[in-house]
N, C-alpha and C positions, 0 to 999 in steps of 0.2 A: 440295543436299547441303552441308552445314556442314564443308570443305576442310580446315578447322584441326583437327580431331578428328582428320582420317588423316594429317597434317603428316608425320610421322616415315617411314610407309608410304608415303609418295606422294615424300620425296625420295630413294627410295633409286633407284639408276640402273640400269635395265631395268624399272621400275615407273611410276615416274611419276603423273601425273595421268590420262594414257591407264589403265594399271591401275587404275586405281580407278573410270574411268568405266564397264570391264568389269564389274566388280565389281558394281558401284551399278546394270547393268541387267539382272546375273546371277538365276539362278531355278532354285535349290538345294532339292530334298527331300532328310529327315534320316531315315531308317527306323530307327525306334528312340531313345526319350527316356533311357536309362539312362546306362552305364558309360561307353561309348563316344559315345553321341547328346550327352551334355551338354558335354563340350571341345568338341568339334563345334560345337553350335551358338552356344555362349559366343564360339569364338573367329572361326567365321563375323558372328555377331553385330554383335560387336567391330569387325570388321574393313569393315564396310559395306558388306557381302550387300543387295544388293537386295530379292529376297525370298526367304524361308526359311521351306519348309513342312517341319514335319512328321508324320509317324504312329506313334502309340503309344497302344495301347489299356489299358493295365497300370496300376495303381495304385502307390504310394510307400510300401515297406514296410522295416521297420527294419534287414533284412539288406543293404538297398540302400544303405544313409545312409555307411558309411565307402569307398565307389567313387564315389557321385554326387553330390558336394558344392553343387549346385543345392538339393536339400532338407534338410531339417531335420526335427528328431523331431515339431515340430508341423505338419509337413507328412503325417502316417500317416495310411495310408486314401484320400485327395486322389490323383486321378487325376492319370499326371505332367505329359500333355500341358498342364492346366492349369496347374501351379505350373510348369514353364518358362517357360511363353507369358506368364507374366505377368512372370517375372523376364528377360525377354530384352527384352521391353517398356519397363521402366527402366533396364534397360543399358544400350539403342539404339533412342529413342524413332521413328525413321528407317525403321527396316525393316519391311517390311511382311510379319509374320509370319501364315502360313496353318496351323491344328492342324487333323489329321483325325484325330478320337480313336477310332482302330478299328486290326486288325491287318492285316496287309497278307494279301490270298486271295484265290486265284486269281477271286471274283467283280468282286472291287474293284481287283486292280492294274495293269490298263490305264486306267482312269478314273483314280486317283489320281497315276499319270506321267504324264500330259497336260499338256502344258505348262509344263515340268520341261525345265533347260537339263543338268544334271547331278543324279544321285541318291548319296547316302553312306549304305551298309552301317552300320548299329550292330546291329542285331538280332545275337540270341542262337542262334538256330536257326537250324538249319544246313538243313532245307527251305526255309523260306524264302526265303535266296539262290538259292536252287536255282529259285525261283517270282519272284526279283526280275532274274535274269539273263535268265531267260526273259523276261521283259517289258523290260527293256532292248535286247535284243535286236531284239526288235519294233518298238519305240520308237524305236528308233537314240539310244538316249541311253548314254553313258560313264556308269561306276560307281566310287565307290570302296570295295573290301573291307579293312577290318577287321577282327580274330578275334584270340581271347587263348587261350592254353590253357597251365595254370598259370603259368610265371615264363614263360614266351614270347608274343611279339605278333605277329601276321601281316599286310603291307599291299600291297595291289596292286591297279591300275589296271584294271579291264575294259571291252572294248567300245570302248576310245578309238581313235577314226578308223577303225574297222573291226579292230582289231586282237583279239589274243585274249581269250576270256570266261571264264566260271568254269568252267563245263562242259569249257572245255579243258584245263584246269587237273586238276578234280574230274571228270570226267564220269560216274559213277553217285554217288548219294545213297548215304549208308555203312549199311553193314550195323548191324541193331541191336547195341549195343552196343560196337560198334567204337570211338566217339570220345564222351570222357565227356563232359559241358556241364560250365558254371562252378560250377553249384551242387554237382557230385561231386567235382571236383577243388579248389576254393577260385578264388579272385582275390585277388591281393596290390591294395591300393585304388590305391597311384599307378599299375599300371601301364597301366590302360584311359587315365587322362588323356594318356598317354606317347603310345599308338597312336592316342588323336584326335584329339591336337594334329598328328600326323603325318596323319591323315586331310583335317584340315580344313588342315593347309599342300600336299596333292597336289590337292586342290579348288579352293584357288586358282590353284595354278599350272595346272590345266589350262584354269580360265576365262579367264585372263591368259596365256594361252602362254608360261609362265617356265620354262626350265630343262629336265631331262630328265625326262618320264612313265614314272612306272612301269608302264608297261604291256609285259608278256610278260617280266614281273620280279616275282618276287615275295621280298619283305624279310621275314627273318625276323630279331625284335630278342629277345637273349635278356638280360631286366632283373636276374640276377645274376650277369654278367661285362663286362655293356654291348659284348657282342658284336653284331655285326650280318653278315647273309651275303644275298646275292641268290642266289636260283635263276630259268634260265633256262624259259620254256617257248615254244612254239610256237601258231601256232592250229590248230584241228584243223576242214578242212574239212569233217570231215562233223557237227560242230556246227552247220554254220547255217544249217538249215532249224529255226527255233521257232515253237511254238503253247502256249497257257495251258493246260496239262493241269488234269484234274478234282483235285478233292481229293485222292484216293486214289494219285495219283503221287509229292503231296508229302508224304505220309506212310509212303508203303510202305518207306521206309530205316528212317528213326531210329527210325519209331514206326511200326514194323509193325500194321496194323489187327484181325490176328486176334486175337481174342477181348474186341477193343474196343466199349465206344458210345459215343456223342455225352455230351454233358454233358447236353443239353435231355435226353437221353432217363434219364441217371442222375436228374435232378430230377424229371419227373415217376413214376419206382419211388418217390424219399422222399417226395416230399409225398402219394401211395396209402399211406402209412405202412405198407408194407410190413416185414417182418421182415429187414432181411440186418445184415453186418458192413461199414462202412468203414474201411479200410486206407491211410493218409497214412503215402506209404516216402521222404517227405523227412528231412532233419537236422532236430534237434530244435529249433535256431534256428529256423529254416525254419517248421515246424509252430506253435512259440510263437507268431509274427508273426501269421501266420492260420490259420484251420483252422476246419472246421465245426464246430458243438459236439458231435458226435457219435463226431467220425473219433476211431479209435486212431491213437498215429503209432508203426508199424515200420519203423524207418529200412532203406533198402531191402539194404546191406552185413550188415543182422542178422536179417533174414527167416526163418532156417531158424530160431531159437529161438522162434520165434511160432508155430509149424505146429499145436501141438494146439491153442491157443487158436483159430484159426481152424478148423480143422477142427469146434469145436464148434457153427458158425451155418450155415444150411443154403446162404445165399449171400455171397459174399464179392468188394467190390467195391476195387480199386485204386488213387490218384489221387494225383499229384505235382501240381509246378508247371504242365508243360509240355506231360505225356505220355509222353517219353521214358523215366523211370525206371521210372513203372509199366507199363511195357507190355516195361522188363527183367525186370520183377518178375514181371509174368507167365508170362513163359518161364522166368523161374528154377522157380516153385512148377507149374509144368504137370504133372501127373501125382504130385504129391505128397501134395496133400489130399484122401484119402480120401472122405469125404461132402459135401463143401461144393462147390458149382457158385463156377466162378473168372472175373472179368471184369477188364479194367481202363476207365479213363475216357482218354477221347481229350479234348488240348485242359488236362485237369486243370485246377490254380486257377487260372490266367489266365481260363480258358473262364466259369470260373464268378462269378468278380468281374466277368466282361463283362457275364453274364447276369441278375446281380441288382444290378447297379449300377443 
């Protein structure tokens, strides 16, 4: 370990050289390469993380460039796990960084905590947590949650020492619609660096035993008054009996499954060169960046003015980022069109840049 690099961190007093040696044989996964995953990993990086794996199966796309300042515009297209893994590489040639470039599901997320001292929340969906607390759980490994939703940022400790989890906190997955994502409500670009700079300084303190965990506290920082407030919660003992539920647990919130398919199963309808309509209800940013050459994009707020135009195609198929939106969109238009049969796609563009990457 090259001592002179962390010179400045190693003399501050309750740190030391013992911190850094914590540090140095720490073994950090990062769920999530974006907003949140890149302070994160920069500043674990930085700071001489041992090793530091993470999981992001998503590509680097131009809506992403003014929150994740790890890429650049000739970084579009380029899956992100790569282009961090290489820039964290010449940051801190020391660490010994693991990329597992897939999403984290319920088939994979016991295998991919394995051997995992602590895991950090960046991810965007909100099942997910719901499927990574669960496996923490399991695991007996501490978490750290992060969540942005428009000018506010959310942080808190779960599962440390036994202490409370998300589920105590959240304990049902939110009804569709209920809680917008980032791409309906916007993100202001500094404020994710704000919430994982705070992420990746409660990651160290809890590998280094510094100072008070936020755990059975949760901080909410509000970045247009630089307010800040903790709320208190408890553990809820009949949370902790966990198992990896199926797929359909972790989608039956946000992204209710009726009237859903799979992506594999929307691709193989296009490539039968079948007759229907595709319906891209992202912003029109959104849609620019990528988009099949097919899709129409009805941004999903303006849905009702497109109703005769769909009503003209016998089938009419769905698809956002995420899932989430179109499978609002589908509750919205249910009983509205006339002749046209209504689906949406589970999974949306992520699902499908996974599948034809």
């Amino acid at each position: 370990m090259n001592l002179n690099r962390y010179d400045r961190q190693i003399r501050l007093t309750g740190f030391g050289t013992r911190g850094q040696e914590l540090l140095g044989k720490a073994r950090i996964l990062v769920v999530g390469a974006g907003g949140l995953g890149v302070p994160v990993c920069q500043y674990l990086n930085a700071m001489g993380v041992g090793t530091l794996g993470i999981v992001d199966g998503d590509i680097i796309e131009e809506t992403n460039l003014h929150r994740q300042p790890a890429y650049g515009p000739s970084d579009n297209g380029q899956a992100k796990i790569s282009v961090l893994g290489r820039k964290l590489k010449e940051q801190n040639p020391e660490t010994n960084i693991e990329l597992h470039q897939t999403f984290l599901e319920p088939s994979n997320a016991m295998a991919l905590l394995e051997n995992y001292d602590l895991v950090v929340d960046a991810t965007d969906r909100i099942p997910t947590r719901y499927l990574l607390d669960d496996a923490c759980v399991i695991r007996r490994i501490p978490w750290i949650y992060g969540a942005l939703h428009g000018f506010e940022g959310q942080l808190s400790v779960f599962n440390y020492q036994g202490g409370p989890t998300y589920r105590c906190l959240f304990p049902q997955i939110p009804k569709p619609g209920e809680i917008p994502d980032c791409n309906q409500l916007g993100t202001l670009g500094v404020l994710p660096g704000v919430i994982g700079s705070l992420q990746a300084l409660e990651a160290v303190k809890v590998i280094c035993g510094l100072g008070e965990i936020l755990s059975g506290k949760l901080l909410l920082f509000n970045a247009l008054d630089h307010q800040s407030r903790q709320v208190r919660f408890q553990k809820d003992i009949t949370q902790e009996i966990r198992s990896i539920r199926d797929d359909s647990h972790y989608t039956a919130g946000l992204c209710d499954t009726g009237g859903g398919i799979p992506m594999v199963d929307y691709l193989k309808l296009n490539e039968s060169g079948r007759s229907h309509l595709l319906v891209d209800v992202r912003e029109p940013e959104e849609f620019d960046a990528y988009h099949l050459p097919h899709a129409l994009n009805f941004p999903l707020m303006e849905l009702e003015k497109y109703l005769t135009e769909m009503d003209k195609s016998a089938e009419v198929y769905l698809i956002c980022h995420s899932g989430s939106r179109s499978a609002q969109a589908y509750r919205k238009l249910e009983g509205k069109l006339q002749s046209a049969s209504l689906k949406w796609i589970q999974g949306g563009v992520k699902d499908l840049q996974a599948e034809t990457s």
